[in-house]
C-alpha positions, 0 to 999 in steps of 0.5 A: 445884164442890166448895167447901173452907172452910177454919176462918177462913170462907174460901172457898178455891174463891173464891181458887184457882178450880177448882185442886187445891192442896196444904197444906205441913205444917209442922214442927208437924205432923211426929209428934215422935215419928218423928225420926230422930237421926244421930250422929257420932264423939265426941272420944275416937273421933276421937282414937283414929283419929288415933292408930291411923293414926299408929302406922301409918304410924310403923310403915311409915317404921320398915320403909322406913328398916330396909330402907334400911339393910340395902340400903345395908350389902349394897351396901357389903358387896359393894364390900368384897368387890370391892375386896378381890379386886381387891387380890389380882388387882392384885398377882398381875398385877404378879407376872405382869409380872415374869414376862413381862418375865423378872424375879424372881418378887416384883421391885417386891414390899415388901422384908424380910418383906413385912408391911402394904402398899397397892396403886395399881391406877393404877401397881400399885404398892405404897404404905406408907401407909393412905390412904382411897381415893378413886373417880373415875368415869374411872378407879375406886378409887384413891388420886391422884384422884376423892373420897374414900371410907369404904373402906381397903385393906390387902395383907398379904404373908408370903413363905416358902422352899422349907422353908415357913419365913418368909423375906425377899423375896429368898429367897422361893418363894412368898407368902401374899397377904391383901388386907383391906378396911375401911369402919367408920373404925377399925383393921384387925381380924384375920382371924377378926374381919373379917366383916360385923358389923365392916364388913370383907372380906378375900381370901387366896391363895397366889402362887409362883414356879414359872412365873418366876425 
C-alpha cells in the first residue's frame, strides 16, 4: 500500500484506509488569471431598448387607428351613397304609383317650383323639414322611429315644360331629381362641392311624364 503523507505528518493511508480520494481546489488554487468575465446591458442600452420598442408599437397603434378611420369613413361613404339612391328610387316609385293608380304624373309632388324636400321611405311622402334620420333595425332609415343618425337628406326637384323652361308642378313635363346626402353636421353644399372631403353623396335623374297623365 502506497502511503500518501500529507505536509502536517499526517498519514492519510491511516485515515481513508485503501480508498483513493480526491482534493477539492479551492478558489485560492483557480489561476486569477482564467476567469472569465460576463457583462450585461448597461443603463443607457437598457434605456435605448425601451425606447426602440416603444416607438414600435407607438408606430403600429398610429397605423391601426389611421386604418380605423379610413375603414370607418368608407363605410360611411357607402351608406351615403345608398341613401342617396334610395331617395331617387323613393321618389320615382311614388311618380309610378301615380301612374298605376291613373293619377298625374307628379300628383303628391311639392307644389310651385319643386326646391328642397324630404322624403319618408315609411309613407313615400315628402317632408319640408331637415330632420336627422333615424335607423330602426325593423324598418331601415327614416324619420319616425329607431335612433337618430349622423345622416341627413335632402331631394331637390326642379320641374320643366315641354320648352325646357322651369315651371310649376302643375304644367310640368318632366323633373330634375337631385337627392343629397350629408353626414359632416353642417350645410348642404352644392353640387360641385359635394364629394367625400365634405362627407356628402348625391345622385340625379331625370324623371318625365311620358307613361302617365
Amino acid at each position: 500500500m502506497v502511503q500518501k503523507n500529507s505536509p502536517y505528518g499526517i498519514n492519510f493511508a491511516c485515515l481513508v484506509g485503501r480508498r483513493d480520494y480526491k482534493i477539492i481546489p479551492t478558489s485560492r488554487d483557480i489561476p486569477q488569471g482564467k476567469n472569465k468575465n460576463y457583462s450585461g446591458f448597461s443603463f443607457i442600452e437598457a434605456i435605448l431598448a425601451v425606447f426602440l420598442i416603444a416607438t414600435g408599437m407607438i408606430a403600429v397603434m398610429s397605423l391601426m387607428s389611421s386604418s380605423l378611420k379610413d375603414s370607418m369613413g368608407s363605410r360611411d361613404q357607402i351608406i351615403g351613397v345608398l341613401l342617396s339612391q334610395e331617395g331617387i328610387e323613393l321618389v320615382r316609385n311614388l311618380r309610378d304609383n301615380n301612374w298605376a293608380n291613373n293619377a298625374s304624373t307628379f300628383e303628391n309632388f311639392p307644389s310651385g317650383y319643386g326646391g328642397i324636400n324630404q322624403i319618408d321611405a315609411n309613407t313615400a311622402s315628402f317632408l319640408n323639414s331637415s330632420n336627422y334620420l333615424n335607423f330602426s333595425s325593423n324598418v331601415g332609415y327614416n324619420y319616425s322611429s329607431g335612433d337618430s343618425t349622423k345622416f341627413r337628406r335632402n331631394i331637390n326637384i326642379i320641374y320643366y315644360d315641354a320648352d325646357g323652361s322651369v315651371t310649376q308642378v302643375d304644367e310640368a313635363v318632366s323633373a330634375e331629381i337631385m337627392s343629397t346626402v350629408i353626414w359632416n353636421n353642417g350645410s348642404f353644399p352644392a353640387a360641385n362641392n359635394c364629394n367625400t372631403s365634405t362627407k356628402c353623396a348625391y345622385t340625379q335623374t331625370t324623371l318625365t311624364s311620358w307613361g302617365g297623365m
